[in-house]
C-alpha positions as CSV (number, residue, x, y, z in Angstrom):
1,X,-25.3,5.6,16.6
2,X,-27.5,2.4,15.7
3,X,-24.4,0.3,14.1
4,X,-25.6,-2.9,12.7
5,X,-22.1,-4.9,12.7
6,X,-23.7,-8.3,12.7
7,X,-21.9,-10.6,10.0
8,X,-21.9,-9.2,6.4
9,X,-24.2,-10.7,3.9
10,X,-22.7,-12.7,1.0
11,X,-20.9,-10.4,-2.0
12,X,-23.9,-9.0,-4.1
13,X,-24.3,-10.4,-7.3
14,X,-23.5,-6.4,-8.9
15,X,-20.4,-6.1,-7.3
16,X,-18.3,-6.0,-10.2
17,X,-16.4,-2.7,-9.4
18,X,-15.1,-0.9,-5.9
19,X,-17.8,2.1,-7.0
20,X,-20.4,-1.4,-6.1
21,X,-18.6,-1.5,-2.9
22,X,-19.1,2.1,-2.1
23,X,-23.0,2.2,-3.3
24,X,-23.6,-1.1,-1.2
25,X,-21.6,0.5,2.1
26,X,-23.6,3.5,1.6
27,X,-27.2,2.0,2.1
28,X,-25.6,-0.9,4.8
29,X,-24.1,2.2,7.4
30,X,-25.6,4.5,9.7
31,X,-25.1,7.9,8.6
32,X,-22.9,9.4,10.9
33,X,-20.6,6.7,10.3
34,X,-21.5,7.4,6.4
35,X,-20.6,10.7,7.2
36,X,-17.1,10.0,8.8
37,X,-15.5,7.8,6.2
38,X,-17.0,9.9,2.9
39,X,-16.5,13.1,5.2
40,X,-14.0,15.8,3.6
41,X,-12.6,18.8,4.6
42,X,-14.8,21.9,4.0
43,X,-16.5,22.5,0.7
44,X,-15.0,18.8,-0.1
45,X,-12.9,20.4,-3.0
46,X,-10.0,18.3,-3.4
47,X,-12.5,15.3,-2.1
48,X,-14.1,15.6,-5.6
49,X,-11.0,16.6,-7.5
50,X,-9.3,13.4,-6.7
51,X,-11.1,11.2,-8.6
52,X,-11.6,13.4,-11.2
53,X,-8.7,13.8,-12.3
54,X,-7.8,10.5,-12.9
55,X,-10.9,10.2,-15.0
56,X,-9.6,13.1,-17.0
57,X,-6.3,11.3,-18.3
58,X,-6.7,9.5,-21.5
59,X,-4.7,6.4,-22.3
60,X,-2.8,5.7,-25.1
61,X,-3.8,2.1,-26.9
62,X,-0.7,-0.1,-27.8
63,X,-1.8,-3.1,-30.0
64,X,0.1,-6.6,-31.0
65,X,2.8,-6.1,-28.2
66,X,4.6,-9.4,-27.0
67,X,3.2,-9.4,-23.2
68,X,4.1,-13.2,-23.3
69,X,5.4,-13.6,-19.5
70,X,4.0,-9.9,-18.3
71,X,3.5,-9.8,-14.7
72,X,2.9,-6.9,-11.9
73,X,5.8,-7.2,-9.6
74,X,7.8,-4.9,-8.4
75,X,10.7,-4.2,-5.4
76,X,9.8,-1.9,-3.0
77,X,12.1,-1.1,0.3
78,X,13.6,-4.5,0.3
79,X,10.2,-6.5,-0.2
80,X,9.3,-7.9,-3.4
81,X,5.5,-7.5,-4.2
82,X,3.7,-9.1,-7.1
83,X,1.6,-6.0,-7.5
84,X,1.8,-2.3,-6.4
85,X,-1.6,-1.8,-4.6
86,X,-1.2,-1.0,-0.9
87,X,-4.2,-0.8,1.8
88,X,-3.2,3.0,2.9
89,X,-3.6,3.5,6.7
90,X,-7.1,4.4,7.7
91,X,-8.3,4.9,11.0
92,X,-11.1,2.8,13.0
93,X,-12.0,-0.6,11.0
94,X,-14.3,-1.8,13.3
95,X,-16.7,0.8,13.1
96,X,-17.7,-1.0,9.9
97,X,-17.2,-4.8,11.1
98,X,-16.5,-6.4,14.6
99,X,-13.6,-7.4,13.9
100,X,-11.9,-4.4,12.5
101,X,-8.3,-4.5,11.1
102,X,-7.8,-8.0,12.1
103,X,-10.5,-8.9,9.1
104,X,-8.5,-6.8,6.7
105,X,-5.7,-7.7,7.3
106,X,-6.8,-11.2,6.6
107,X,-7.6,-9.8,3.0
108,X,-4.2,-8.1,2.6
109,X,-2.4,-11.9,3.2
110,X,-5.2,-13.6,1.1
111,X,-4.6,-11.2,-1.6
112,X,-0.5,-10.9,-0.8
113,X,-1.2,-6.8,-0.2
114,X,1.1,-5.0,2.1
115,X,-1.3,-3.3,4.5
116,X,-0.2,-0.3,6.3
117,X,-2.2,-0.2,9.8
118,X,-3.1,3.3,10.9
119,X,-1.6,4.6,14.6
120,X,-5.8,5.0,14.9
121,X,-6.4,1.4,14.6
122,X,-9.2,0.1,16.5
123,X,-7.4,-2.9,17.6
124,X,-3.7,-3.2,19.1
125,X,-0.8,-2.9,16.8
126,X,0.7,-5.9,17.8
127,X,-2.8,-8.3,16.9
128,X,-3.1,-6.8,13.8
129,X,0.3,-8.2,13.3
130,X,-0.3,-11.4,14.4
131,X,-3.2,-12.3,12.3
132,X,-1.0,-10.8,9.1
133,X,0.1,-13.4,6.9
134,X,2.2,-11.1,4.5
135,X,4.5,-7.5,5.3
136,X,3.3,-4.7,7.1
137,X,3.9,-0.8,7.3
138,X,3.2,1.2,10.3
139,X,1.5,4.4,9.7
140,X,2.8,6.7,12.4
141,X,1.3,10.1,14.0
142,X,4.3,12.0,15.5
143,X,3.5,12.7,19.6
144,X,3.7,15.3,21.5
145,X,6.8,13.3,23.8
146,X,9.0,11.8,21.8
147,X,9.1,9.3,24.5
148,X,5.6,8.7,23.1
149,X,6.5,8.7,19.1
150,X,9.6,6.1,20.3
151,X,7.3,3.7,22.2
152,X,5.2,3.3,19.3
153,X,8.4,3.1,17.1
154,X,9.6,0.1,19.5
155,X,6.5,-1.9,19.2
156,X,6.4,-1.9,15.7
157,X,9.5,-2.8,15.7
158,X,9.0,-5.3,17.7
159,X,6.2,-6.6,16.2
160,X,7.7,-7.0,12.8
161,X,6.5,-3.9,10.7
162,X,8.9,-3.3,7.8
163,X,8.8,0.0,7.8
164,X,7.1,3.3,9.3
165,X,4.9,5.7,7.2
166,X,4.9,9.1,9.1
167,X,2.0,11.6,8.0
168,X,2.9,14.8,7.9
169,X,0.0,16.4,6.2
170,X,-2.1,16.9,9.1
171,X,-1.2,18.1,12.2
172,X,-4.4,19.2,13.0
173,X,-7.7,18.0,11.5
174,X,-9.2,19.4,8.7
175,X,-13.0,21.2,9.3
176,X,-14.9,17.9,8.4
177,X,-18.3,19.3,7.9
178,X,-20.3,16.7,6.5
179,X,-19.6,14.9,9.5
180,X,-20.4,17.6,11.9
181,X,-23.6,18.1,10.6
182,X,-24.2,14.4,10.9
183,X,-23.1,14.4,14.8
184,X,-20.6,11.6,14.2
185,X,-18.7,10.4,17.5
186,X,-17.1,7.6,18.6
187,X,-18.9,4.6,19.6
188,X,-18.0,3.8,23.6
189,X,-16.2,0.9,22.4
190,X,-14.0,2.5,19.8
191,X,-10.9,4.0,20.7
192,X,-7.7,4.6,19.0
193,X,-6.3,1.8,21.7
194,X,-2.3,2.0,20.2
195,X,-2.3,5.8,22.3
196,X,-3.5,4.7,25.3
197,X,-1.3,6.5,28.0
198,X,0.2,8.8,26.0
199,X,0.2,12.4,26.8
200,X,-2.0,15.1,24.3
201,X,-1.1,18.3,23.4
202,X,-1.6,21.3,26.2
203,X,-4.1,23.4,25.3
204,X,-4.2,26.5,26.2
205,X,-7.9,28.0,26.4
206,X,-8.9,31.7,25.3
207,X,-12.7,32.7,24.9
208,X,-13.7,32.9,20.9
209,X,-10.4,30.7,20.1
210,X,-10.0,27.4,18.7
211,X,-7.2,25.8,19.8
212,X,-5.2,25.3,16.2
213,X,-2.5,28.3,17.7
214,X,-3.6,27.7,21.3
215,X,-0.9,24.5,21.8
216,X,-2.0,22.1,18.7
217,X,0.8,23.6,16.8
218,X,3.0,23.9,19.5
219,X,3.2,20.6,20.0
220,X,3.0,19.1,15.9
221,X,6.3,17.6,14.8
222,X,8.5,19.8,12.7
223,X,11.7,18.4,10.0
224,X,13.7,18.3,12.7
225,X,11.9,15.4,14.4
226,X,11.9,13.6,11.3
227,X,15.9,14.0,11.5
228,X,15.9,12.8,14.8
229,X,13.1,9.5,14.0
230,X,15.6,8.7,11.3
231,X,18.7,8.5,14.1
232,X,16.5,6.2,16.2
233,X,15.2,3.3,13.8
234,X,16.7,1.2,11.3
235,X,13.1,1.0,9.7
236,X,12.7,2.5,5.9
237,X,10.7,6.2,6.9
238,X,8.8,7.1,4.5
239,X,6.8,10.6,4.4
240,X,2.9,11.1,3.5
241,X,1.3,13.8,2.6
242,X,3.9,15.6,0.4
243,X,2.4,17.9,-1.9
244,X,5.4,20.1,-3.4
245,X,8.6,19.7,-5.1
246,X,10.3,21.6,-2.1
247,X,8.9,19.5,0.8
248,X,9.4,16.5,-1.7
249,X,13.1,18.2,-1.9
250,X,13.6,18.9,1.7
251,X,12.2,15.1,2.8
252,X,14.9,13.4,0.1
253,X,17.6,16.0,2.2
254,X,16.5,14.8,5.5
255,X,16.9,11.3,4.4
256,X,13.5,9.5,4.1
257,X,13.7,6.6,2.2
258,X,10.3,7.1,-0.5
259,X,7.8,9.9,-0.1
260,X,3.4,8.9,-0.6
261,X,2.2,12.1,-2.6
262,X,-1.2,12.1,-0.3
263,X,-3.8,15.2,0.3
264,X,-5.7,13.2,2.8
265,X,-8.2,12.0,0.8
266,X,-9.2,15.4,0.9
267,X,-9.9,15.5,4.5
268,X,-7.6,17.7,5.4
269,X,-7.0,21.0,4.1
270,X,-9.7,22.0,1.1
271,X,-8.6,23.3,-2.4
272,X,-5.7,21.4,-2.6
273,X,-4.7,20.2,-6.0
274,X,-5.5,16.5,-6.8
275,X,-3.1,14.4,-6.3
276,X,-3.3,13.1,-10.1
277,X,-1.6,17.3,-11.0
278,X,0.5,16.7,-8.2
279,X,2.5,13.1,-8.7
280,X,4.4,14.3,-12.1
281,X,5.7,17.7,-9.7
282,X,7.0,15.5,-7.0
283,X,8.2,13.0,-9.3
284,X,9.8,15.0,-11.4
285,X,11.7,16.7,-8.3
286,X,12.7,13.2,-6.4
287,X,13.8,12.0,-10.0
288,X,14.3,8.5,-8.9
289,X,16.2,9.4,-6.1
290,X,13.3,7.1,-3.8
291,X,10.5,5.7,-4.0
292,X,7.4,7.8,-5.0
293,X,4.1,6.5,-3.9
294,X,0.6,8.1,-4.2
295,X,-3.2,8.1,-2.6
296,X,-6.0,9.6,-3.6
297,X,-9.3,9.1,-5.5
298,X,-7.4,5.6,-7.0
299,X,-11.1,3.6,-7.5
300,X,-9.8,1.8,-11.0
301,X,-6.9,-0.2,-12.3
302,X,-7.0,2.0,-15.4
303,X,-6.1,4.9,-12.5
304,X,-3.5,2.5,-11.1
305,X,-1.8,2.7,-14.6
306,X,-1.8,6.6,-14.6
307,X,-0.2,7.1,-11.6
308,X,2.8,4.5,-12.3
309,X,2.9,6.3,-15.9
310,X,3.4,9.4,-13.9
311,X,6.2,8.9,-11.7
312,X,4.3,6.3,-9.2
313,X,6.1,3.5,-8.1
314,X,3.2,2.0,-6.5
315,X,-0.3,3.3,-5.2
316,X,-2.5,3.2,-2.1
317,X,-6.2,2.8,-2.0
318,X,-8.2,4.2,1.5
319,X,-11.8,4.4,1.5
320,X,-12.6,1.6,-0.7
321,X,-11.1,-0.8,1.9
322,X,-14.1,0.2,3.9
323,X,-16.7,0.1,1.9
324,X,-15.9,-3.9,0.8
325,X,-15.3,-4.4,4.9
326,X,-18.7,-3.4,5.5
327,X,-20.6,-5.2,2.9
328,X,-18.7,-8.3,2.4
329,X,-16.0,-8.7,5.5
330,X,-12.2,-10.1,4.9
331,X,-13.4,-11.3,1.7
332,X,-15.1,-8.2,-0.1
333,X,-11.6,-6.5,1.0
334,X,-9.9,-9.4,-1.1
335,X,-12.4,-9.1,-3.4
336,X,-12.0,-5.3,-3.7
337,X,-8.3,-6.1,-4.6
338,X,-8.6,-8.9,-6.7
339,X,-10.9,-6.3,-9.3
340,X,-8.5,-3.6,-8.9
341,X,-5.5,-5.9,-9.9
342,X,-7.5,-7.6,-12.6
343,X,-8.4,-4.3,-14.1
344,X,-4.6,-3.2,-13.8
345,X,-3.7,-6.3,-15.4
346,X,-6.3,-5.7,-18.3
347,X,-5.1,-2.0,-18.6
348,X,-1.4,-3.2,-19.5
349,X,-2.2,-5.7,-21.9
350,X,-4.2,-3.2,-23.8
351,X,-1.6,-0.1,-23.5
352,X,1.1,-2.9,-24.1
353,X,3.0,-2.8,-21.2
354,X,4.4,-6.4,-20.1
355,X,6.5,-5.2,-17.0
356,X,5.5,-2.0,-14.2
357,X,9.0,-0.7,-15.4
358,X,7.4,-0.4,-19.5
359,X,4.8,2.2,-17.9
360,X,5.8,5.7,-18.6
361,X,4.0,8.3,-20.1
362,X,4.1,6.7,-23.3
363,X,0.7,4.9,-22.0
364,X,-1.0,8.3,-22.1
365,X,-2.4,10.1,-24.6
366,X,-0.2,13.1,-25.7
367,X,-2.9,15.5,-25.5
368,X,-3.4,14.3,-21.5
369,X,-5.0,16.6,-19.2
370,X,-5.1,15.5,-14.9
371,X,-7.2,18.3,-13.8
């Protein structure tokens, strides 16, 4: 695939803002590989929508506020963070830099981000945990055994996660066109290595029939594993991918300790809402109850601030992650943070909000309008 991983040059002089990042990623990568992180589900709908909809909220300005002592901390599942952006869990690092999560993860502790590592990642669990020099999450894909789903439970345990992030959203992959019509595989060398051994689904094979009801679905985990993942970890579970007030009702029933309002970036299934119309429906229906998290086209601080004004307790940023790998290693990834933060930073002081807890929808213009 003609990957040029050899060490990123120095931050360009334009980076001032993660859509640099992207720009800069997009001439530095091959194209399949383009084609594989930017890649959405079908007609890339809800891809576009994500974004979009944050732009379309419009803030309200709050002048001559006291933000003497203001400060972006907040307590989250028994850790106390000094800001609410999260690295969400995205698959493969080092197809963009040789040293994969182990260089982000670098820029999560530089940057005192909690990092949640993909069950994908391209190195093992437990190094990505070793070179971590703050809290991490373990995003978790449900197996087919749960013999399988527990081993991976263990090690994270084991390895000093703090708490495990279970997608839900998508038990089979979304049709990813762009990057079929690029040819995207993985490189020999890249494997998810965390599921070596483990069993995959049995497929069963019927001419002129994919294999979504041919054994995929037979075998994708169902509210009654969550039940049973809950009985078997002391670990804070936390679902992603809800997109409803009755999943976000069922998941509070079942016991999960926060919920991440997520479509997949889009990547998943097309013509979902974006998750900027969704957060206020989910939050309004968990009312409190957990934590409320969301993903999804977050690319400014100025976003940041609309989803906490919506129901948010914190947010999670995907993509972006590997754009600043690929053109400026560990530290465009701290880099990438440290905008995003100043930029949330900024957005308070000029909506006059000295605390996380003073955003609410006061922040927004009354006339506001997500999608």
């Amino acid at each position: 695939m003609g990957r040029d991983l050899s060490a990123p040059h120095a931050i360009p002089a334009d980076v001032v803002a993660l859509c640099d990042y992207a720009r800069h990623a997009s001439a530095r990568l091959p194209d399949p590989v383009r084609a594989y992180i930017e890649g959405a589900g079908a007609d890339g709908l809800t891809a576009s929508a994500n974004p979009a909809a944050w732009q379309a909220i419009r803030l309200q300005g709050r002048v001559l506020a006291d933000l003497r002592g203001a400060d972006t901390g907040l307590h989250l599942l028994g850790l106390d963070l000094p800001h609410p952006l999260l690295l969400a869990p995205v698959a493969f690092h080092r197809l963009v830099h040789e040293q994969g999560e182990a260089a982000t993860v670098l820029a999560a502790g530089a940057t005192d981000s909690l990092m949640v590592v993909s069950t994908q990642a391209s190195l093992p669990l437990e190094q990505i945990a070793a070179a971590a020099h703050g809290p991490l999450w373990f995003q978790l894909y449900m197996q087919p055994r749960r013999e399988d789903t527990l081993r991976l439970v263990r090690r994270a345990e084991a390895a000093g996660y703090r708490a495990l992030v279970v997608t839900v959203d998508a038990p089979v992959n979304g049709l990813r066109n762009m990057e079929q019509r690029a040819g995207f595989r993985l490189p020999d060398d890249i494997r998810a290595v965390n599921l070596d051994g483990m069993a995959p689904p049995e497929i069963r094979e019927e001419p002129g029939r994919c294999a979504v009801f041919l054994g995929l679905m037979d075998a994708a985990p169902r509210w009654e594993d969550i039940a049973w993942l809950k009985s078997q970890t002391a670990l804070p579970v936390v679902l992603k991918g809800i997109t409803g007030a009755a999943d976000a009702e069922r998941a509070v029933g079942i016991g999960a300790d926060g919920v991440i309002v997520s479509n997949h970036g889009g990547r998943a299934l097309d013509g979902l809402p974006p998750t900027a119309e969704i957060l206020p429906v989910v939050a309004g229906a968990i009312a409190g109850r957990v934590p409320v998290l969301c993903d999804g086209g977050i690319r400014r601080g100025t976003d940041v601030l609309k989803a906490l004004a919506l129901g948010a307790s914190a947010v999670l940023v995907g993509r972006p992650q590997l754009h600043a790998l690929a053109v400026g290693g560990p530290q465009g990834v701290a880099h990438m943070l440290t905008i995003l933060r100043a930029e949330l930073e900024v957005a308070m002081a000029l909506t006059g909000c000295r605390r996380l807890r003073d955003i609410d929808t006061g922040a927004l213009w009354p006339e506001r309008r997500a999608w």
